[in-house]
MIKOL-321776 format. One record per residue: residue in one letter; y, x, z of N, C-alpha, C in turn. Coordinates in steps of 0.2 Angstrom, whole numbers, padded with zeros to 4 digits, always signed. Atoms other than C-alpha are relative to their C-alpha. Layout:
% residues N
AYXZYXZYXZ ...
% end
This chain:
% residues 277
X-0006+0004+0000+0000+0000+0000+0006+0004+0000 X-0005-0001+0002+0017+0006-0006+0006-0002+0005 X-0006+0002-0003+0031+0007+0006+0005-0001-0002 X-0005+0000+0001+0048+0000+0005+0004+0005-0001 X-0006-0008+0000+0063+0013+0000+0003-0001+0007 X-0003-0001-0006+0071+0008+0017-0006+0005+0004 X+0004-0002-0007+0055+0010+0028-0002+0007-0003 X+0001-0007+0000+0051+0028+0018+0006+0004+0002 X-0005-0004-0002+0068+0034+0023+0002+0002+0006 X-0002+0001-0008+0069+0027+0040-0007+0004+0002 X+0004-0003-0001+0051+0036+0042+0002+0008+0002 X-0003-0005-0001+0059+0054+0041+0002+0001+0004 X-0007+0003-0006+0073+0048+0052-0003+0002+0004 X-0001+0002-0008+0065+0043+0066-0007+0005+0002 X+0003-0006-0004+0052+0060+0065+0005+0005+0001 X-0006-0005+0000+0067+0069+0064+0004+0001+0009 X-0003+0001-0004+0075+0060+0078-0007+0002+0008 X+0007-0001-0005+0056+0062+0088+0001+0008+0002 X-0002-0009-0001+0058+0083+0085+0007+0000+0005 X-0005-0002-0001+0075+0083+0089+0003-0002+0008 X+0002+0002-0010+0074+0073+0110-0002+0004+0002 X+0001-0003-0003+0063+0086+0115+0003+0008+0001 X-0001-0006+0001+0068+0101+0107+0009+0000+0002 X-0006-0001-0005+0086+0098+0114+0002+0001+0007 X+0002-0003-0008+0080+0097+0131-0002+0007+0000 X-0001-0009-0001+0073+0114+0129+0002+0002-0002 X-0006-0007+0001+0085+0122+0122+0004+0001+0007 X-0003+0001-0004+0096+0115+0135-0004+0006+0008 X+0005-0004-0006+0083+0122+0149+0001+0008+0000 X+0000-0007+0001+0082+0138+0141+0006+0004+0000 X-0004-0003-0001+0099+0142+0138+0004+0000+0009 X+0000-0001-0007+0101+0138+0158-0004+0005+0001 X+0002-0006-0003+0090+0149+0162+0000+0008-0004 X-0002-0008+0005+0094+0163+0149+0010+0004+0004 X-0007-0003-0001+0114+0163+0152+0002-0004+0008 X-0003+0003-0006+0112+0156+0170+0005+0004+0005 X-0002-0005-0003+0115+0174+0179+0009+0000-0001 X-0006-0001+0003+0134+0172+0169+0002-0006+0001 X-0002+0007-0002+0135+0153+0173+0001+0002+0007 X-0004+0004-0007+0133+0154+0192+0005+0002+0003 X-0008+0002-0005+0150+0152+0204-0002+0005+0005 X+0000-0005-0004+0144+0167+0215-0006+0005+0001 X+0007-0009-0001+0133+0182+0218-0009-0004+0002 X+0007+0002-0003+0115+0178+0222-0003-0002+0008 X-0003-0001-0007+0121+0185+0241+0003-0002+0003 X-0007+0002-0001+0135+0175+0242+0001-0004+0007 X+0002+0008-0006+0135+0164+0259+0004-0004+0000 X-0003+0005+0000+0141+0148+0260+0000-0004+0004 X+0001+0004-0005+0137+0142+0275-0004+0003+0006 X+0005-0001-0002+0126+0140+0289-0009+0000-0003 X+0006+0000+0001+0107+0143+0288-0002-0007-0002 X+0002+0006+0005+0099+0128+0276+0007-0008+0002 X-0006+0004-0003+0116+0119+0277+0002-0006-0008 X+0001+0005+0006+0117+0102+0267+0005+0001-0005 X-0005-0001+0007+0126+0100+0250+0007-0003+0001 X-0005+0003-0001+0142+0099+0249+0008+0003-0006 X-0006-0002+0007+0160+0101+0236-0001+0008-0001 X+0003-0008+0001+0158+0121+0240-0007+0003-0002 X+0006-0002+0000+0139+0121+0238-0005-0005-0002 X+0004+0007+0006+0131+0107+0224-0006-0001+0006 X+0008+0003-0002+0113+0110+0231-0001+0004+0009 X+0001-0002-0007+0118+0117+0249-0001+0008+0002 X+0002-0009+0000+0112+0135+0257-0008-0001+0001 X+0007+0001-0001+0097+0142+0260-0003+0004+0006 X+0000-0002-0007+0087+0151+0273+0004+0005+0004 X-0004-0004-0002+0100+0163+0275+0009-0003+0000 X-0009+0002+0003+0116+0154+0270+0001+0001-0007 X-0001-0002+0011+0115+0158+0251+0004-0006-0002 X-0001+0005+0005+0121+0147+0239-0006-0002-0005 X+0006+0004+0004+0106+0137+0232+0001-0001-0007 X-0003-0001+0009+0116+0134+0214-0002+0004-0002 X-0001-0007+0003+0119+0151+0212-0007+0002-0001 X+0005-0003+0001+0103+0157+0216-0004-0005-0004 X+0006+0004+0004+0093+0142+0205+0004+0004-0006 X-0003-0001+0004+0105+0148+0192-0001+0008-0004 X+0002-0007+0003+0099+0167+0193-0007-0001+0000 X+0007-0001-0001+0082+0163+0196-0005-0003-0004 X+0004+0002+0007+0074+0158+0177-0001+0005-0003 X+0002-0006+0006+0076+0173+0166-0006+0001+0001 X+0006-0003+0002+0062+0182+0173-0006-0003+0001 X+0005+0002+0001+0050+0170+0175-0002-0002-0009 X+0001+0003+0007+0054+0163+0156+0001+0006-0003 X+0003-0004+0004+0053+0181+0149-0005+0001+0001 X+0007-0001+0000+0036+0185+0156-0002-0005-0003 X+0004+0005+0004+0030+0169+0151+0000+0000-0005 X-0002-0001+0007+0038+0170+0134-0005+0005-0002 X+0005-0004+0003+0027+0185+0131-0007+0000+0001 X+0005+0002+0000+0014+0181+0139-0003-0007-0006 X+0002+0003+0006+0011+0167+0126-0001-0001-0005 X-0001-0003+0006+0016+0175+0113-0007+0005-0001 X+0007-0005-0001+0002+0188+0117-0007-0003-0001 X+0010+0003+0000-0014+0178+0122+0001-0005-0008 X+0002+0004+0006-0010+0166+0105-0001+0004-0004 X+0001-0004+0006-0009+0179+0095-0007+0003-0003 X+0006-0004+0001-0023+0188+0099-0008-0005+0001 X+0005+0008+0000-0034+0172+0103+0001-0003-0008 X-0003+0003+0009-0027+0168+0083-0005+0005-0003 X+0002-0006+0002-0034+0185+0078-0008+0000+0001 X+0008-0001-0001-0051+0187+0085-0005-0010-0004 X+0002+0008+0003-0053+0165+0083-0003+0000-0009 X+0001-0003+0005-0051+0170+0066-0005+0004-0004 X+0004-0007+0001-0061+0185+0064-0008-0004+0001 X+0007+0002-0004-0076+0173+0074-0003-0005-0008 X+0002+0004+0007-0075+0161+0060-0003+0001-0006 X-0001+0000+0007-0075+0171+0044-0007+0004+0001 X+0006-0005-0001-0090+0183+0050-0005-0003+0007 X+0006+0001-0007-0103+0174+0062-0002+0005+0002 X+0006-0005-0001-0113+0189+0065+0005+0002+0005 X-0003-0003-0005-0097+0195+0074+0003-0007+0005 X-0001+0006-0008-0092+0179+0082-0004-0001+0006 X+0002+0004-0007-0105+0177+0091-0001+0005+0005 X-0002-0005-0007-0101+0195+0102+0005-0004+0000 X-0008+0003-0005-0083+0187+0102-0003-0004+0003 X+0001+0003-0004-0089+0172+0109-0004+0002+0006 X+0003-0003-0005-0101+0180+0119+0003+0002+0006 X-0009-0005-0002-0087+0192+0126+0005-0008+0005 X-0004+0005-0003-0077+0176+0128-0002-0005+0005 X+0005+0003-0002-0090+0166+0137+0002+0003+0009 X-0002-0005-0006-0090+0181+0151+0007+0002+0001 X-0006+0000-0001-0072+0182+0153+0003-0008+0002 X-0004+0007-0003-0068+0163+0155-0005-0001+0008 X+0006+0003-0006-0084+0165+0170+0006+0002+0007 X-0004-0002-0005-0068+0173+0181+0006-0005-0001 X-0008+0004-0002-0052+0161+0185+0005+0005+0000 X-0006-0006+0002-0036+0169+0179+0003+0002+0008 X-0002-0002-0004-0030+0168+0194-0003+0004+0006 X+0005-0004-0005-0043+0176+0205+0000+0006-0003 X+0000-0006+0002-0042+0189+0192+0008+0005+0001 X-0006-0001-0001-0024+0190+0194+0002+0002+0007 X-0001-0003-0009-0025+0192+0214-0003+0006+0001 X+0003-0007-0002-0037+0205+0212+0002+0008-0004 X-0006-0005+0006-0027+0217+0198+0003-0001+0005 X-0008+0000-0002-0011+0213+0206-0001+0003+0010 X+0000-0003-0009-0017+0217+0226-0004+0009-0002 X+0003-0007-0001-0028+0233+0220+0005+0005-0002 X-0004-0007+0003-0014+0241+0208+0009-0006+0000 X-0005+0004+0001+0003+0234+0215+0005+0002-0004 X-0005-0003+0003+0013+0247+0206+0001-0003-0005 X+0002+0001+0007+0008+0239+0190+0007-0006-0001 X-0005+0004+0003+0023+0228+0192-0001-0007-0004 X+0002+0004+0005+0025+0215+0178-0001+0000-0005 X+0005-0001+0004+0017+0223+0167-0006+0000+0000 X+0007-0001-0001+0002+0225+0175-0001-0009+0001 X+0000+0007-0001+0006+0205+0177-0003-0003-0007 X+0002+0002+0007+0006+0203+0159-0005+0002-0003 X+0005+0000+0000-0008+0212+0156-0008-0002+0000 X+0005+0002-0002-0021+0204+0167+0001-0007-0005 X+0000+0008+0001-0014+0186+0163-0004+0000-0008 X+0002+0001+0010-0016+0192+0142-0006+0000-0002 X+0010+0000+0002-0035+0197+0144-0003-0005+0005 X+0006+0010-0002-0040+0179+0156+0002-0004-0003 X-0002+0005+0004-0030+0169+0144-0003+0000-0007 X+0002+0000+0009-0037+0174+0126-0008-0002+0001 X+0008+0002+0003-0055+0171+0128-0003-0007-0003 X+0000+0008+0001-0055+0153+0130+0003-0001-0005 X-0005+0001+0005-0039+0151+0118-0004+0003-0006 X+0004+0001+0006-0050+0160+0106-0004-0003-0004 X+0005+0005+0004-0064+0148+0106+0001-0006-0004 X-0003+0004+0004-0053+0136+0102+0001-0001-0007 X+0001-0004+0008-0047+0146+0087-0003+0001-0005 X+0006-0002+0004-0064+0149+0082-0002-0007-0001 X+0005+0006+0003-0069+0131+0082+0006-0007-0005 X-0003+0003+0006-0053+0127+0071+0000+0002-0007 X+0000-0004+0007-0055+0140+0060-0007-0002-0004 X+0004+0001+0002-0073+0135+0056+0000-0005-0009 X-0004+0002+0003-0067+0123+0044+0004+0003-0006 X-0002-0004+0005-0057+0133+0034-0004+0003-0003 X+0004-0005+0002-0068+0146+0034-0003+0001-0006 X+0007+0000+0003-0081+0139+0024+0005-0004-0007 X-0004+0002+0006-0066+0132+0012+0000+0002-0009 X+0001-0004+0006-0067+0135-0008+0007+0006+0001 X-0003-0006-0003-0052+0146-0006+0002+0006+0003 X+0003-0005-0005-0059+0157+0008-0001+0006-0005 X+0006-0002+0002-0073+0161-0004+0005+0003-0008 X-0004-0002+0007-0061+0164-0020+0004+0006+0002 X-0004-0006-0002-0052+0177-0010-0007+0006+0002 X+0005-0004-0003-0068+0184-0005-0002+0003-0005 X+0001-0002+0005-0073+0185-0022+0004+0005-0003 X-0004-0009+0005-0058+0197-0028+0002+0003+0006 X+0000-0004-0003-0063+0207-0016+0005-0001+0006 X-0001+0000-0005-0052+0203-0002+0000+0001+0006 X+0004-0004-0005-0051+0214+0015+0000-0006+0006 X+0000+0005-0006-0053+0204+0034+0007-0003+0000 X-0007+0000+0000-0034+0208+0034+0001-0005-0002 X-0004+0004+0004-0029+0199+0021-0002-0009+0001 X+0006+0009-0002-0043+0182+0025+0006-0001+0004 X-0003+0004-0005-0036+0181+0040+0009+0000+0001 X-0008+0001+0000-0015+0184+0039+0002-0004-0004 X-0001+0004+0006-0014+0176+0021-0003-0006-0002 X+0004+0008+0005-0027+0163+0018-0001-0004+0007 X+0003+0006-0005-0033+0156+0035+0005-0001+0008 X-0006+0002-0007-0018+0157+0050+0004-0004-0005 X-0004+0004+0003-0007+0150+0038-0004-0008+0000 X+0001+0010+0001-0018+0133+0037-0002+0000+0009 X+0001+0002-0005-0019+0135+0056+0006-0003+0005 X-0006+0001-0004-0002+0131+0060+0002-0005+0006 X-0002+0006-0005-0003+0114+0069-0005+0005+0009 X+0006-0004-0008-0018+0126+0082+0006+0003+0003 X-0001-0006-0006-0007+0139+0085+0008-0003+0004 X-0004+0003-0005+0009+0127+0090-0002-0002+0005 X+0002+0003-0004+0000+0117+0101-0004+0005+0004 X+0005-0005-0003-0011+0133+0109+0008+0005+0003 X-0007-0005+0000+0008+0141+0108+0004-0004+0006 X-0004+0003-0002+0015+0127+0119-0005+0001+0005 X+0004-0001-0003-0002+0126+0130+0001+0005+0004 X+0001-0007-0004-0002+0144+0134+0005+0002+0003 X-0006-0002-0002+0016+0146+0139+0001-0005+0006 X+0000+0005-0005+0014+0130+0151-0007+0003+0007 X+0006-0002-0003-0001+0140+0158+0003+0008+0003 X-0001-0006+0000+0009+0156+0158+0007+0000+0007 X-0007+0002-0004+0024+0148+0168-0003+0000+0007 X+0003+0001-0005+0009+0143+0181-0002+0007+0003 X+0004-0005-0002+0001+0159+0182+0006+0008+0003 X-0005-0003-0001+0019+0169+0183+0003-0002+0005 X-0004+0003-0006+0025+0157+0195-0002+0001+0005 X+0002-0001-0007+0011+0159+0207-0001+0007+0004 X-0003-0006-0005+0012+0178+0208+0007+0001+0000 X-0005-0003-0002+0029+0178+0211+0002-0004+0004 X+0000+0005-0005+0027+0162+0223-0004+0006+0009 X+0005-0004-0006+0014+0176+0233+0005+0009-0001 X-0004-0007+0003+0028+0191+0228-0005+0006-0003 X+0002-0003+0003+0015+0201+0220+0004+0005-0007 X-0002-0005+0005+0026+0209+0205+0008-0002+0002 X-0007+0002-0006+0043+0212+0213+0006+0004-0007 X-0006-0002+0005+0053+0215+0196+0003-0004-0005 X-0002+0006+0004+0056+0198+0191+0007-0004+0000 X-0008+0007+0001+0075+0194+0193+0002+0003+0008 X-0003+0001-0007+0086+0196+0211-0002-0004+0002 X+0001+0005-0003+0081+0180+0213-0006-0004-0004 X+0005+0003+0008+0067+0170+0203-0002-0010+0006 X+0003+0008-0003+0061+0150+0206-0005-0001+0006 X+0004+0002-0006+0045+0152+0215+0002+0005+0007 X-0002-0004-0006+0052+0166+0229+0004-0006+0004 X-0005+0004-0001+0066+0151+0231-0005-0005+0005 X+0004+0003-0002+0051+0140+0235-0003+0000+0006 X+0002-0002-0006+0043+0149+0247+0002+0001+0006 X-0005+0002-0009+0058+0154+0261+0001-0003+0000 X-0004+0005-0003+0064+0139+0260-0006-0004+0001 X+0006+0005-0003+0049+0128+0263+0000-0002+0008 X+0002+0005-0007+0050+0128+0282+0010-0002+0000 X-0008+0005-0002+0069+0120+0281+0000-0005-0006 X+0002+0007+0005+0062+0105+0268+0005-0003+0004 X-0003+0008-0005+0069+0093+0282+0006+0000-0001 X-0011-0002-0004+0087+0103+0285+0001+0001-0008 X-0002+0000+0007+0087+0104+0265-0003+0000-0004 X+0003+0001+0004+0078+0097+0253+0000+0003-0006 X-0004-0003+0007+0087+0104+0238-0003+0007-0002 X+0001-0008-0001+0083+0121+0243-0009+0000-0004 X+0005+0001+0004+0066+0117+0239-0004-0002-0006 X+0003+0004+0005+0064+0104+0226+0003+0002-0004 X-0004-0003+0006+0078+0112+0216-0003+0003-0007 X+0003-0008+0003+0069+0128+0212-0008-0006-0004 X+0007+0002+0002+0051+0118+0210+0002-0008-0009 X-0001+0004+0007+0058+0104+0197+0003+0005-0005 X-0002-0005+0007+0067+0119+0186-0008+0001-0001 X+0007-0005+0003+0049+0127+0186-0004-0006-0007 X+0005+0005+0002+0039+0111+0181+0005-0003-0007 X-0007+0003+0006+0057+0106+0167-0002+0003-0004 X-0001-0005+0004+0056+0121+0159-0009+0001-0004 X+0007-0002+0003+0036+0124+0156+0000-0009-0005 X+0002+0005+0003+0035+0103+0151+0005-0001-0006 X-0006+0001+0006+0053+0103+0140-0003+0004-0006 X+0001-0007+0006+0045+0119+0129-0006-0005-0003 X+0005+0003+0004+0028+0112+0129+0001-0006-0005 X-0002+0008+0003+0034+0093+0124+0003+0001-0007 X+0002-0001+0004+0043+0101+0111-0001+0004-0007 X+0004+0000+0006+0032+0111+0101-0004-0004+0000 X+0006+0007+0003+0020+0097+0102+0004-0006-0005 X-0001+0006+0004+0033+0085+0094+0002+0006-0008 X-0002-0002+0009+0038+0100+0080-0007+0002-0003 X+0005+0001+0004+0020+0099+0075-0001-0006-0002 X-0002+0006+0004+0021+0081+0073+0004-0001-0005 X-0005+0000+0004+0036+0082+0065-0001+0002-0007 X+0002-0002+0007+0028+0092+0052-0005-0004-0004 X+0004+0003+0004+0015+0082+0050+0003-0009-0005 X-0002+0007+0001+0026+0066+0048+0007-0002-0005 X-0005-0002+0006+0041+0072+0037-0004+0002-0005 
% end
């Protein structure tokens, strides 16, 4: 059945208008936490009061265990969670794209990757990440990034491997294979490109996972080079003054949870979007 000229025009619109709601909020989220350190109204140290002192004209979201300025410090304390995470993301998709890929086009080697990846999901990132991060504290947020990029790609691979199947066995594949063709070339030119809807939603996924997994060591201070200030340390000394100021706590904890679902919501709607323009 053949659409009307209105309803194919208004179609575009209202995917356009669909992409365009989330990916606003995320920018929005993001250029807060990117140019917040330059937005906020006082030093990170600044004091404004008594010890968890309620909100007031001088101090939006109040003090904190110290008398800080709750604003200021919610305002410095995004960067460094949203660049590890950002990397991190970037990392395990890549490389989860890469090997998923690789699983696909050559079963004989897939099935060590999957193997490999099988043993690797049998550890929880995070129990991997307690045991890295307490035996080599040095390692900083590098060795954060690190640990987090080898307990996130295994699984994320399988994934990959089980979109890529599909393609793999596509006449295309086989036409590239035929002239000769190196692994390179399969998997950069012929088969991530028809993966695109996997690697957005696997790219939003992993950065929603990567916020959790960055927030919780720096919720337990484990990598001490994330910022003056960051969201989950916010968390933690304020928790025993919930009562004498709420803000102090839910402030920090709603940034965290905005920012991971603003991003993910939308890459999930600019693969829609793709689909539907």
């Amino acid at each position: 059945m053949t659409l009307p000229i209105t309803a194919r025009r208004l179609r575009p619109a209202t995917a356009y208008l669909r992409l365009g709601l989330p990916a606003l909020t995320a920018v929005v989220v993001l250029v807060v936490a990117i140019l917040g350190p330059m937005l906020a109204p006082r030093a990170v140290d600044h004091p404004v009061g008594i010890t968890f002192a309620e909100p007031s004209g001088e101090a939006w979201l109040g003090g904190d265990r110290l008398g800080h300025d709750v604003f200021s410090q919610l305002l410095h304390g995004g960067w460094g969670l949203l660049l590890v995470a950002v990397i991190i993301a970037l990392l395990v998709t890549g490389c989860a794209a890469v090997l998923g890929s690789v699983a696909a086009l050559y079963p004989r080697v897939g099935a060590w990757i999957e193997r490999a990846a099988d043993l690797g999901m049998l550890l929880p990132p995070v129990l991997a990440m307690l045991l890295f991060m307490l035996s080599w504290p040095e390692s900083g947020a590098v060795g954060l990034v690190i640990i987090c990029v080898v307990a996130g790609t295994p699984y994320t691979a399988r994934v990959f491997a089980a979109a890529a199947t599909g393609v793999a066995a596509s006449g295309f594949i086989e036409a590239a294979r035929g002239r000769g063709e190196g692994p390179a070339y399969l998997v950069v030119r012929e088969l991530l490109p028809n993966l695109r809807e996997t690697l957005l939603t696997q790219l939003g996924l992993r950065f929603v996972e990567a916020m959790y997994l960055v927030s919780t060591a720096a919720f337990l201070q484990l990598p001490t080079t994330l910022g003056d200030a960051n969201w989950a340390v916010m968390v933690r000394e304020n928790a025993s003054g919930i009562l004498l100021n709420p803000a102090a706590v839910l402030a920090p904890s709603l940034a965290i949870g905005l920012l991971a679902v603003s991003v993910n919501s939308a890459v999930a709607a600019f693969g829609r979007g793709r689909r539907s323009v």
